[in-house]
C-alpha atoms as an extended CHARMM CRD file, in Angstrom:
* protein
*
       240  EXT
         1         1  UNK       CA             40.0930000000       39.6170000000       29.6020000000  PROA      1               0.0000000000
         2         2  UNK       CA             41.3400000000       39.1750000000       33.2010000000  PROA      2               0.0000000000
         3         3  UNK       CA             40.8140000000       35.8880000000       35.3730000000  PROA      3               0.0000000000
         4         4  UNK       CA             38.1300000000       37.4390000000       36.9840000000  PROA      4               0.0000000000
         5         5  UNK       CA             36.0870000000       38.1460000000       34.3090000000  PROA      5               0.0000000000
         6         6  UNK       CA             36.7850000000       34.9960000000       32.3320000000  PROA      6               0.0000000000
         7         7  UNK       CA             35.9020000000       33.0360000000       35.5240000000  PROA      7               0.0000000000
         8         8  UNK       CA             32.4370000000       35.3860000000       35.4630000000  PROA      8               0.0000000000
         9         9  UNK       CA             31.5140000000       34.4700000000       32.0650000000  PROA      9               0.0000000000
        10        10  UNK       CA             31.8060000000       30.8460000000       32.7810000000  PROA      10              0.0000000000
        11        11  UNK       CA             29.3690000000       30.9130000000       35.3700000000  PROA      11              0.0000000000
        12        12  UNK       CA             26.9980000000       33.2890000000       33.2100000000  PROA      12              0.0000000000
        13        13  UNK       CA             27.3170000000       30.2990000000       30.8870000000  PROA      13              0.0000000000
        14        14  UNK       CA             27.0300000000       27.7940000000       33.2170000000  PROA      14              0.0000000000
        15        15  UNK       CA             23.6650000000       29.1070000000       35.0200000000  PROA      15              0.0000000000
        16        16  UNK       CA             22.0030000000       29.8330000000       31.6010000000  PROA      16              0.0000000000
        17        17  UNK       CA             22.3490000000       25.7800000000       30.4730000000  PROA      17              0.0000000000
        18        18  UNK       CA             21.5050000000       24.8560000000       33.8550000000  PROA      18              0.0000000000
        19        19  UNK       CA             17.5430000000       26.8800000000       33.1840000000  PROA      19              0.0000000000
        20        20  UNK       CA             17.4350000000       25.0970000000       29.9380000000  PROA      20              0.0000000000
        21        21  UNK       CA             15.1340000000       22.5000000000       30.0030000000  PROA      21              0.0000000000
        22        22  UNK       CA             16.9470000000       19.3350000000       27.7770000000  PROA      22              0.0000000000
        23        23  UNK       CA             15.7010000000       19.0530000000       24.3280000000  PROA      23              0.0000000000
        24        24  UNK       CA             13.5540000000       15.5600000000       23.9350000000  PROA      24              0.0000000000
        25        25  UNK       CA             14.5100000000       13.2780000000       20.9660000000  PROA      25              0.0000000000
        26        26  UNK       CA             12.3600000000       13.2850000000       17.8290000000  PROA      26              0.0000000000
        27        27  UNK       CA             10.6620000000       10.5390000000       16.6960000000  PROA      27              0.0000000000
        28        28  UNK       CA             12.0310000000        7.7640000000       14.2940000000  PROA      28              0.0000000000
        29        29  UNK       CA              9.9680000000        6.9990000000       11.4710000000  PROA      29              0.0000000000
        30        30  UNK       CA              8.9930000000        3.5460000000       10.9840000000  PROA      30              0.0000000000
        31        31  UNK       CA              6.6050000000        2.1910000000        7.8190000000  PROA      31              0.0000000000
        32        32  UNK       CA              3.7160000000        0.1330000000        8.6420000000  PROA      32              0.0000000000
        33        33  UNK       CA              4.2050000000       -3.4610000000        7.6040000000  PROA      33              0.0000000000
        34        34  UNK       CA              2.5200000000       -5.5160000000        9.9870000000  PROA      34              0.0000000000
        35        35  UNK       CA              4.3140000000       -9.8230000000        9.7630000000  PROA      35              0.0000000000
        36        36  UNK       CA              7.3710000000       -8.3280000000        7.8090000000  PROA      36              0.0000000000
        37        37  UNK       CA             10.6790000000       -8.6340000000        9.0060000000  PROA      37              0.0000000000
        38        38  UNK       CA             11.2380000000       -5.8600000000        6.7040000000  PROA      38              0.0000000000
        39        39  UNK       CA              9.3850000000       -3.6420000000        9.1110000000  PROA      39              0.0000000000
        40        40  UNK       CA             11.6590000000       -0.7240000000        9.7730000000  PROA      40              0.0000000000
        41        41  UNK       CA             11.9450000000        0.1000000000        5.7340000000  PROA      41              0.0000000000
        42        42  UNK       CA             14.1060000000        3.8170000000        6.4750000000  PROA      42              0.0000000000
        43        43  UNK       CA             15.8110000000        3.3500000000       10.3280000000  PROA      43              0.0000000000
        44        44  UNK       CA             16.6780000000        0.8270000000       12.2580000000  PROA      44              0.0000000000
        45        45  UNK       CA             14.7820000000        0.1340000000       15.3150000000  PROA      45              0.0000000000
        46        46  UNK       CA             16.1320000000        2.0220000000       18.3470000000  PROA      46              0.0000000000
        47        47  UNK       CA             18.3840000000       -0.1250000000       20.7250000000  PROA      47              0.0000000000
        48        48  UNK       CA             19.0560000000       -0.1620000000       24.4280000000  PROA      48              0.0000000000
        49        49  UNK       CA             22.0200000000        1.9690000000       25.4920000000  PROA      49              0.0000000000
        50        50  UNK       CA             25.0390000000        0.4650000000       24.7870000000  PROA      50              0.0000000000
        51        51  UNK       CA             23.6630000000       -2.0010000000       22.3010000000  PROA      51              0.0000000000
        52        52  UNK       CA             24.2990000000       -1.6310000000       18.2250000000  PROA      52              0.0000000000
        53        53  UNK       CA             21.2610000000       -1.5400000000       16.1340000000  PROA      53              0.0000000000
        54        54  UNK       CA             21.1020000000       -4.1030000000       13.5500000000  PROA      54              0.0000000000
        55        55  UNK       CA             20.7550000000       -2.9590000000       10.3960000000  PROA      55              0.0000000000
        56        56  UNK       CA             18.4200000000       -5.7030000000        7.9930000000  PROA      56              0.0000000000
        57        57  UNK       CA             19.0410000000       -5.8770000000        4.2750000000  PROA      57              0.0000000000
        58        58  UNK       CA             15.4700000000       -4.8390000000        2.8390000000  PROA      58              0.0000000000
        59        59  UNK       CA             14.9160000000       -2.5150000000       -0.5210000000  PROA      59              0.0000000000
        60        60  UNK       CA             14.7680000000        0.3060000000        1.6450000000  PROA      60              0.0000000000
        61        61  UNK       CA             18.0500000000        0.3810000000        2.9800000000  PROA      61              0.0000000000
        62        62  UNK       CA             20.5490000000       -0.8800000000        0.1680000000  PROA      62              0.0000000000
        63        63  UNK       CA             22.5220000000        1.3200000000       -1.7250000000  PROA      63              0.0000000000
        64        64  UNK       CA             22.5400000000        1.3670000000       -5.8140000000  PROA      64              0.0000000000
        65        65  UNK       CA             24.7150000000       -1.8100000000       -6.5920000000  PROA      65              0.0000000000
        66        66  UNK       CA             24.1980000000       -3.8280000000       -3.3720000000  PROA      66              0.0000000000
        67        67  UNK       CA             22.9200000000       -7.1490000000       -3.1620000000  PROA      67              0.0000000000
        68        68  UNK       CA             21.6960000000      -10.3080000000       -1.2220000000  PROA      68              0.0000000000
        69        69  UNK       CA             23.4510000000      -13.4260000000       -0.8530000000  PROA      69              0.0000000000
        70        70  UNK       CA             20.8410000000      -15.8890000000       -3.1700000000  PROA      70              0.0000000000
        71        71  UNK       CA             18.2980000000      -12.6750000000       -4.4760000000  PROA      71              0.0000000000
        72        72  UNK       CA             17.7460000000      -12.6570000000       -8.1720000000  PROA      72              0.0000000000
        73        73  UNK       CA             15.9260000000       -9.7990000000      -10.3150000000  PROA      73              0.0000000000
        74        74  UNK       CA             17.9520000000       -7.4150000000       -8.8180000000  PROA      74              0.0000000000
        75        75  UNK       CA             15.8360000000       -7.7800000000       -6.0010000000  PROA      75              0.0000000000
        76        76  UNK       CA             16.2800000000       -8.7890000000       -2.2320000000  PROA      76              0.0000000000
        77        77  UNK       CA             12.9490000000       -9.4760000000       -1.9440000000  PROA      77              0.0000000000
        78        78  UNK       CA             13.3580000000      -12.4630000000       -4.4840000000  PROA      78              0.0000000000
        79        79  UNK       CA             15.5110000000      -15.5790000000       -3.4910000000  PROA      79              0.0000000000
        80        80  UNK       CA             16.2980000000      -18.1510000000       -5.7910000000  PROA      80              0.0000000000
        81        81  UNK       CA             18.8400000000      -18.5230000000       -9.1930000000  PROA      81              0.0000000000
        82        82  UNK       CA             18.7020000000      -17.6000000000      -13.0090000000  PROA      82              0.0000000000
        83        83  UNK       CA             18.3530000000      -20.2980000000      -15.4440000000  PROA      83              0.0000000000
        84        84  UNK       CA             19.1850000000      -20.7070000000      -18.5810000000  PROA      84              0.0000000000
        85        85  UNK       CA             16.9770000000      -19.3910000000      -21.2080000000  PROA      85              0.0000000000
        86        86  UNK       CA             14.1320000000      -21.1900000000      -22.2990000000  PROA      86              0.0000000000
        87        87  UNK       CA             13.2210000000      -21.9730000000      -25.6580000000  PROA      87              0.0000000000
        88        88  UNK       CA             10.0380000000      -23.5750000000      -26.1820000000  PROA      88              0.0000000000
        89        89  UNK       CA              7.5820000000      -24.2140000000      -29.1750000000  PROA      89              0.0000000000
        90        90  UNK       CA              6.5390000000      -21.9050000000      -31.1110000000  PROA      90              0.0000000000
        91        91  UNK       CA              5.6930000000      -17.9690000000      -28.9980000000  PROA      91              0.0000000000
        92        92  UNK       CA              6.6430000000      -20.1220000000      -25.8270000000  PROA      92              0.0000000000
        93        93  UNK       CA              9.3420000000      -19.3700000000      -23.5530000000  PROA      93              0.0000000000
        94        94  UNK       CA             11.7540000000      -16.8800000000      -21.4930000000  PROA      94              0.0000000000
        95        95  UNK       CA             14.3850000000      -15.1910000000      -22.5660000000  PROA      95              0.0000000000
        96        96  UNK       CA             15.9260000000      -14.3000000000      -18.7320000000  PROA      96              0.0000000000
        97        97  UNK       CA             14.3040000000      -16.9850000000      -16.5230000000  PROA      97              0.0000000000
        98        98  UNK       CA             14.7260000000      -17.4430000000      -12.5260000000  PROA      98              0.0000000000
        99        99  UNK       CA             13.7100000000      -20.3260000000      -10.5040000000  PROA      99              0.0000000000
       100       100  UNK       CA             12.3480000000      -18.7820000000       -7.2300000000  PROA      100             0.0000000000
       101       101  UNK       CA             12.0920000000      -20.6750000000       -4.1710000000  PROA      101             0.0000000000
       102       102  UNK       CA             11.1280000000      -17.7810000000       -1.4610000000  PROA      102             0.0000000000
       103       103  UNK       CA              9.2870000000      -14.1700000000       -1.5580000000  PROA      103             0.0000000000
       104       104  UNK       CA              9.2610000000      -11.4670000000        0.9810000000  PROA      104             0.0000000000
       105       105  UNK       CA             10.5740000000      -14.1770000000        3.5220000000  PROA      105             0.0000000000
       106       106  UNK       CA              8.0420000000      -16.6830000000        2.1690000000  PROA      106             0.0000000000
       107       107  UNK       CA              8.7000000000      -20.1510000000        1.2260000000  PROA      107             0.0000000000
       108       108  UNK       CA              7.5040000000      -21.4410000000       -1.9400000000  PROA      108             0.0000000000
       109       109  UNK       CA              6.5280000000      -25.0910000000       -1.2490000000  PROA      109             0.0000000000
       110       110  UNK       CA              7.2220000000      -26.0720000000       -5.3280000000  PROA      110             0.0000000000
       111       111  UNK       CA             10.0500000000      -23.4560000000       -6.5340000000  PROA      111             0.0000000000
       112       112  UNK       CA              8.2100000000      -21.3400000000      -10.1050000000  PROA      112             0.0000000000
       113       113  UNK       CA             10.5030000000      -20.5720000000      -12.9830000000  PROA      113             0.0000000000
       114       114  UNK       CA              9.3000000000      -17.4400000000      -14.2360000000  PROA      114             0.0000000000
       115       115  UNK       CA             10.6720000000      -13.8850000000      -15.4610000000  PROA      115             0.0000000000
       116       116  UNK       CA             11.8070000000      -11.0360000000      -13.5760000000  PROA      116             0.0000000000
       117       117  UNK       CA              8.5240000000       -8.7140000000      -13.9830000000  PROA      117             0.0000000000
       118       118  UNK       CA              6.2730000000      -11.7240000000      -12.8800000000  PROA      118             0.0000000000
       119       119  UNK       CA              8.8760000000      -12.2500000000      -10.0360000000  PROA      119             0.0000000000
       120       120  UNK       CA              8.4050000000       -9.2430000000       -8.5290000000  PROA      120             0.0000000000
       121       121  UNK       CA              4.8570000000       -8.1280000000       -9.0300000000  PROA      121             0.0000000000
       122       122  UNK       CA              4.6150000000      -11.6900000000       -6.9610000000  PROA      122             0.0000000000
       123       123  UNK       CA              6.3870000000      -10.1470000000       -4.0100000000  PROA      123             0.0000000000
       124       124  UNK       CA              4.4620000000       -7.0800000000       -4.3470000000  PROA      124             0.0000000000
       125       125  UNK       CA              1.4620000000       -8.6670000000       -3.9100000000  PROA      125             0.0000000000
       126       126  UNK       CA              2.9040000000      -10.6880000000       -0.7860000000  PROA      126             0.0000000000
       127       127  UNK       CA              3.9770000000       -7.6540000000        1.1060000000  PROA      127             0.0000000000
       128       128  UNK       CA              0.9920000000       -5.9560000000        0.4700000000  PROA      128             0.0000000000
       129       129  UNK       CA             -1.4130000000       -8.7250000000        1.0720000000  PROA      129             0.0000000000
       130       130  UNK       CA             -0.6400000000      -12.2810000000        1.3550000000  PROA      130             0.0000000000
       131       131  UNK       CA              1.7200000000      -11.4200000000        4.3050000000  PROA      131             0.0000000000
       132       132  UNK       CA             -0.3800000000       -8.1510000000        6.3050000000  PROA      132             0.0000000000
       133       133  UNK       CA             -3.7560000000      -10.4900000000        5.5060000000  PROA      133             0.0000000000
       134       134  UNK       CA             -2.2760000000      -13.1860000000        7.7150000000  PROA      134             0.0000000000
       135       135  UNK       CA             -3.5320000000      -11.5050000000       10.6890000000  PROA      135             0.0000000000
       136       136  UNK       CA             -7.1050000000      -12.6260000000       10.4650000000  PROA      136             0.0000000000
       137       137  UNK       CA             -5.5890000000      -16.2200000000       11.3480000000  PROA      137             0.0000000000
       138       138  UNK       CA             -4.1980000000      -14.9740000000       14.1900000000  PROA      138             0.0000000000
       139       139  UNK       CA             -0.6550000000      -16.1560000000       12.8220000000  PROA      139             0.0000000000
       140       140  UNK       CA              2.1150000000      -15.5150000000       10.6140000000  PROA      140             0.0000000000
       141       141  UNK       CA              2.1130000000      -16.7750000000        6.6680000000  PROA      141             0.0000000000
       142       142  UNK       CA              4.7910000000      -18.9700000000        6.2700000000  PROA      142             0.0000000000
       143       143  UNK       CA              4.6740000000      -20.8810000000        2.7340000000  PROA      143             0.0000000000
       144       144  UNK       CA              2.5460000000      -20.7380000000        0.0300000000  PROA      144             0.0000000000
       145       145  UNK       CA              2.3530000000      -23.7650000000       -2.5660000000  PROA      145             0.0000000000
       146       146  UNK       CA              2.7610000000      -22.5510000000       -6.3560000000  PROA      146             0.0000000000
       147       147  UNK       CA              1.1810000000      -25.5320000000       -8.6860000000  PROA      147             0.0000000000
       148       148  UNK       CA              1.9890000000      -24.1400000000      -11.7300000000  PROA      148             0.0000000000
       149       149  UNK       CA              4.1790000000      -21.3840000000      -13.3120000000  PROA      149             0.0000000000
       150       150  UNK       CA              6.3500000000      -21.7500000000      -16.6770000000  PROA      150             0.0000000000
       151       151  UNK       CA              4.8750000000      -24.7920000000      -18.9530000000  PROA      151             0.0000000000
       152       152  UNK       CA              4.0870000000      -24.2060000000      -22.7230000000  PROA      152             0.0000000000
       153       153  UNK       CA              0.2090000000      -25.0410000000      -23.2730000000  PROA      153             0.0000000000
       154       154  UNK       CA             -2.7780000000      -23.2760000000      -24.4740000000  PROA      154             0.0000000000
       155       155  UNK       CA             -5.3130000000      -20.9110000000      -22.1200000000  PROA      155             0.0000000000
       156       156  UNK       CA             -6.5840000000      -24.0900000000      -19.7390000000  PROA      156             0.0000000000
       157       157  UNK       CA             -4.7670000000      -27.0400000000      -22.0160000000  PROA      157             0.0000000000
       158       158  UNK       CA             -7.8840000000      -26.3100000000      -24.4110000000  PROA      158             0.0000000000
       159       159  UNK       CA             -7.0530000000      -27.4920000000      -27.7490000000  PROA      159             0.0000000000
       160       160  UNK       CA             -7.6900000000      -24.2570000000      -30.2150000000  PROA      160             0.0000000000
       161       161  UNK       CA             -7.5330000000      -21.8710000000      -27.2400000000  PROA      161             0.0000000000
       162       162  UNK       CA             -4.7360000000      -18.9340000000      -27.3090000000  PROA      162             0.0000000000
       163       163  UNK       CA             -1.3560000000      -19.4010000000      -26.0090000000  PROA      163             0.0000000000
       164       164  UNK       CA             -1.5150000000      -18.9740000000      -22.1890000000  PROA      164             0.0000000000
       165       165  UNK       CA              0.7370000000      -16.5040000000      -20.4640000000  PROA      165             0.0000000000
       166       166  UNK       CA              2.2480000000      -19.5260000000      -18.3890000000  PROA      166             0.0000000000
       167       167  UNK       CA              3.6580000000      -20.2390000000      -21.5610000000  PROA      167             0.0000000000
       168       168  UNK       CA              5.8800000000      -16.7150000000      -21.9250000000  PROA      168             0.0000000000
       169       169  UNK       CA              6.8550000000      -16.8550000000      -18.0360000000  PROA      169             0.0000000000
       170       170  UNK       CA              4.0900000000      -13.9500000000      -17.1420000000  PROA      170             0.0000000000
       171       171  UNK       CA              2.1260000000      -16.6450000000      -14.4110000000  PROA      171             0.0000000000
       172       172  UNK       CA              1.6900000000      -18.5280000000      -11.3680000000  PROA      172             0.0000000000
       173       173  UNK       CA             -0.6770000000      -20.4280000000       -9.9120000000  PROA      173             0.0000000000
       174       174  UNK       CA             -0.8670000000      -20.7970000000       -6.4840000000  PROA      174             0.0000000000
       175       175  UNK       CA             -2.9690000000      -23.5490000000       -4.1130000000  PROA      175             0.0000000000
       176       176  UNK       CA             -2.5820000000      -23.2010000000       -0.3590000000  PROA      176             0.0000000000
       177       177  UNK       CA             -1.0470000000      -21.2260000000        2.3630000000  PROA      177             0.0000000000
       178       178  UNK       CA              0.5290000000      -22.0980000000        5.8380000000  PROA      178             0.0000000000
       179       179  UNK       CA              0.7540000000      -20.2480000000        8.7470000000  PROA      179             0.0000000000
       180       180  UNK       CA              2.9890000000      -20.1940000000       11.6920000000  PROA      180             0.0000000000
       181       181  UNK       CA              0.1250000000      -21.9910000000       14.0360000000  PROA      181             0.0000000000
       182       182  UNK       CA              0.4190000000      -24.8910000000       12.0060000000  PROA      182             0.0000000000
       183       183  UNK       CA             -2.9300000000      -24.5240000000        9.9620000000  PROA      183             0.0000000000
       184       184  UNK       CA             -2.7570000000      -24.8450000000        5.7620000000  PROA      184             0.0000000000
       185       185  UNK       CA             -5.8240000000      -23.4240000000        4.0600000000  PROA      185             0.0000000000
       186       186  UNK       CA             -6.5300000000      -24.6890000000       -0.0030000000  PROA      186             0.0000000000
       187       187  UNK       CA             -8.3910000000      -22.6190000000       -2.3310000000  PROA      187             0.0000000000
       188       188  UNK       CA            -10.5980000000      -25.8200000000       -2.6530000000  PROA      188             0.0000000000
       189       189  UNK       CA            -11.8860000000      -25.9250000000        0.2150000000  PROA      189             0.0000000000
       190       190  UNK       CA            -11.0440000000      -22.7550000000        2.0840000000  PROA      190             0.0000000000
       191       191  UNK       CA            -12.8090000000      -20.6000000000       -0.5780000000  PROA      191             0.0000000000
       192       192  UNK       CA            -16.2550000000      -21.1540000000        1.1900000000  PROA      192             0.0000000000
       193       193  UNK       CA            -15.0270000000      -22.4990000000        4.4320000000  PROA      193             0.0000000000
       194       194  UNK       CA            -11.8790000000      -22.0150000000        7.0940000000  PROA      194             0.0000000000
       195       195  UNK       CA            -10.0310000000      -19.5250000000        5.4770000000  PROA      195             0.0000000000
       196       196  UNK       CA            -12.5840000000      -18.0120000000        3.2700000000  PROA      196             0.0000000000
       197       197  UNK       CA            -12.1930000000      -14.6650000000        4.7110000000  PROA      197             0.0000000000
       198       198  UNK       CA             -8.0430000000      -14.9640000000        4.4070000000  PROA      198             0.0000000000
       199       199  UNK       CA             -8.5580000000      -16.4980000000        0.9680000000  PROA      199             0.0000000000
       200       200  UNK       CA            -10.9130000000      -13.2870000000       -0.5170000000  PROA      200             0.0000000000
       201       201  UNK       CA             -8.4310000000      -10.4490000000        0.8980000000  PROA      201             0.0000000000
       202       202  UNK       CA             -5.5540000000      -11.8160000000       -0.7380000000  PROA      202             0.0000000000
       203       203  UNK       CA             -7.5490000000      -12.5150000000       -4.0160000000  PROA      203             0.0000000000
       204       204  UNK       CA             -8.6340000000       -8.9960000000       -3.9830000000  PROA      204             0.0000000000
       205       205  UNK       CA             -4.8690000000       -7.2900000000       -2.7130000000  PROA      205             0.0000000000
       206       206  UNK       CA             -3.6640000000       -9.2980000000       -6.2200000000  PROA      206             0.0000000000
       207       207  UNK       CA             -5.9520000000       -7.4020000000       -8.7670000000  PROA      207             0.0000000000
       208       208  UNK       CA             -3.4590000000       -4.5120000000       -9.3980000000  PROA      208             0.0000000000
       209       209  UNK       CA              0.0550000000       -6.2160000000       -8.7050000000  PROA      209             0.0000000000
       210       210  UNK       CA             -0.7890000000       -8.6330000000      -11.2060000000  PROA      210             0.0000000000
       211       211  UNK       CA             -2.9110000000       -7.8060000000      -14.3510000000  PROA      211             0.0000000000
       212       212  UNK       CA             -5.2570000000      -11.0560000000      -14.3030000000  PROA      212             0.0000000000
       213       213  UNK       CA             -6.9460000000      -12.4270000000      -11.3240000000  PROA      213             0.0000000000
       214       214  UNK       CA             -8.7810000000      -15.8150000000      -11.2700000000  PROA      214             0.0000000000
       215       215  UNK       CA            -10.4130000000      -17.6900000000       -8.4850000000  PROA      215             0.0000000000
       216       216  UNK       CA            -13.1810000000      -19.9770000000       -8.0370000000  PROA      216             0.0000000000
       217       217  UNK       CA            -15.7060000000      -17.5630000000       -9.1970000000  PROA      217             0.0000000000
       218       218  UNK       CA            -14.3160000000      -17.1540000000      -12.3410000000  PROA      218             0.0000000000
       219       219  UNK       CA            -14.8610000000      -20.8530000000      -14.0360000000  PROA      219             0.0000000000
       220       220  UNK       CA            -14.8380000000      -24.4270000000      -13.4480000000  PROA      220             0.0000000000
       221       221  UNK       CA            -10.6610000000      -24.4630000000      -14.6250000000  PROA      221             0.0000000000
       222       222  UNK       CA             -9.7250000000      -22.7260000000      -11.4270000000  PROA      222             0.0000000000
       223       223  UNK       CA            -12.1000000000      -24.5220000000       -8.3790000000  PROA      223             0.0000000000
       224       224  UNK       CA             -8.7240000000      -25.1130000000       -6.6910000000  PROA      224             0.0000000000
       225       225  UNK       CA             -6.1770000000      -22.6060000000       -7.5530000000  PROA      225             0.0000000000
       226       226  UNK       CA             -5.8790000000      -18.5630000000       -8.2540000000  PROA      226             0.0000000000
       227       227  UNK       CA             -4.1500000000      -17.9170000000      -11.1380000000  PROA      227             0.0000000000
       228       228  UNK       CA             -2.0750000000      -14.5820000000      -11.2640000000  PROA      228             0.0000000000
       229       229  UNK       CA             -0.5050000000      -13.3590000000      -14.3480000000  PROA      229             0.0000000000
       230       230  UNK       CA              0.9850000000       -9.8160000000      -15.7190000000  PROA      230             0.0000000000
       231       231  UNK       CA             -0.8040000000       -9.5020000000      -18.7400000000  PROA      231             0.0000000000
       232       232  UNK       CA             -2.0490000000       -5.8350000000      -19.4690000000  PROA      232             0.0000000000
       233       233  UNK       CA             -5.5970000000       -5.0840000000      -20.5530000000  PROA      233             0.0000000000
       234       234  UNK       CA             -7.1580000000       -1.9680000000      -21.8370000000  PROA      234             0.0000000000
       235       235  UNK       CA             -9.7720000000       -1.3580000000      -19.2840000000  PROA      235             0.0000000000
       236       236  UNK       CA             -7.2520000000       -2.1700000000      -16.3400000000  PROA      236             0.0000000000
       237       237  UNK       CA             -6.8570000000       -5.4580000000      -14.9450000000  PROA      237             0.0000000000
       238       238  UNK       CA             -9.1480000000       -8.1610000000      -14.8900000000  PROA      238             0.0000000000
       239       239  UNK       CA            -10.4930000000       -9.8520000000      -11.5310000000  PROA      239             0.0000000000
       240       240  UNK       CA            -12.9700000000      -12.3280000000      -11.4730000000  PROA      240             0.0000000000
């Protein structure tokens, strides 16, 4: 082909582009996880021209072996340390402990030594509701305050009663929450109060995470504290 006709071609070329109206970007995906600074679980967020994204370590973007600095249970989600095993009395104990001082970005007030399945069914249940639920306070949960998890006792301390789960690692108790606007709410006195709305979403968003649910509707043992636990019963789990 000649220099004419190469240079003719070009401009053929060139005019066609020109008509083409410019393709528009596609949408990112995000997920929806309203409080979470594990919001954008598949992309980072878009940045201005010029500026690198930052790229978060959350579940969704690790890659098989990866880790976080201070996670435990093989899960980022979970910050703390494994213990030794604990041997106790009898059926009690844990044969792979953690002490766990934060969830999902939230502080634990009183750090719960627990196992790995209680561990994470725990953060489960704060992504999906103890966090998102925060929003009818019009703030941001910040720590919760865990009264009880590991301790080798009967159902309630009742003398005769069957072993509790505390006593295998498989529950925690938990007492009050705090928010980013400075406000705590208690079970006690939240449950019918300040907080009673708050307190009844994130009792309900537990019943399925965790396998047994108790508030203060259940009996006079839990007036100030709902107690979560893994245990698995045949008609599904048990809320009250």
């Amino acid at each position: 082909m000649g220099r004419a006709g190469l240079t003719a071609v070009l401009a053929l070329v060139a005019t066609a582009c020109a008509g083409s109206p410019t393709p528009k970007p596609r949408p990112v995906p995000y997920a929806n996880a309203p409080g979470s600074i594990y919001a954008p679980l598949r992309s980072p967020a878009p940045s201005p021209r010029g500026v690198a994204p930052t790229v978060l370590n959350v579940p969704g973007l690790l890659k098989p072996g990866q880790s976080v600095e201070g996670s435990v249970c093989s899960d980022p989600r979970i910050l703390g340390r494994r213990i030794s095993t604990i041997n106790g009395a009898g059926a009690c104990g844990i044969s792979a402990p953690v002490r766990v001082t934060s969830v999902s970005g939230i502080r634990l007030k009183n750090a719960i030594r627990v196992n790995c399945e209680a561990a994470k069914a725990f953060a489960d249940w704060t992504d999906r509701s103890a966090k998102p639920s925060a929003e009818v306070m019009g703030a941001v949960l910040t720590d919760m305050r865990p009264v009880a998890s590991y301790a080798c006792r009967t159902r309630n301390s009742r003398p005769g009663a069957r072993l509790s789960e505390h006593a295998k690692g498989n529950a925690v108790d938990i007492a009050d929450f705090s928010f980013s606007n400075g406000k705590t709410i208690s079970v006690l006195k939240g449950w019918r109060g300040e907080g009673s709305t708050y307190l009844r979403r994130v009792w309900k968003g537990a019943c399925g995470p965790f396998g047994t649910v108790l508030g203060p509707e259940s009996d006079r043992f839990h007036q100030d504290h709902f107690h979560f636990d893994i245990a698995r019963h045949r008609g599904g789990p048990y809320c009250k």
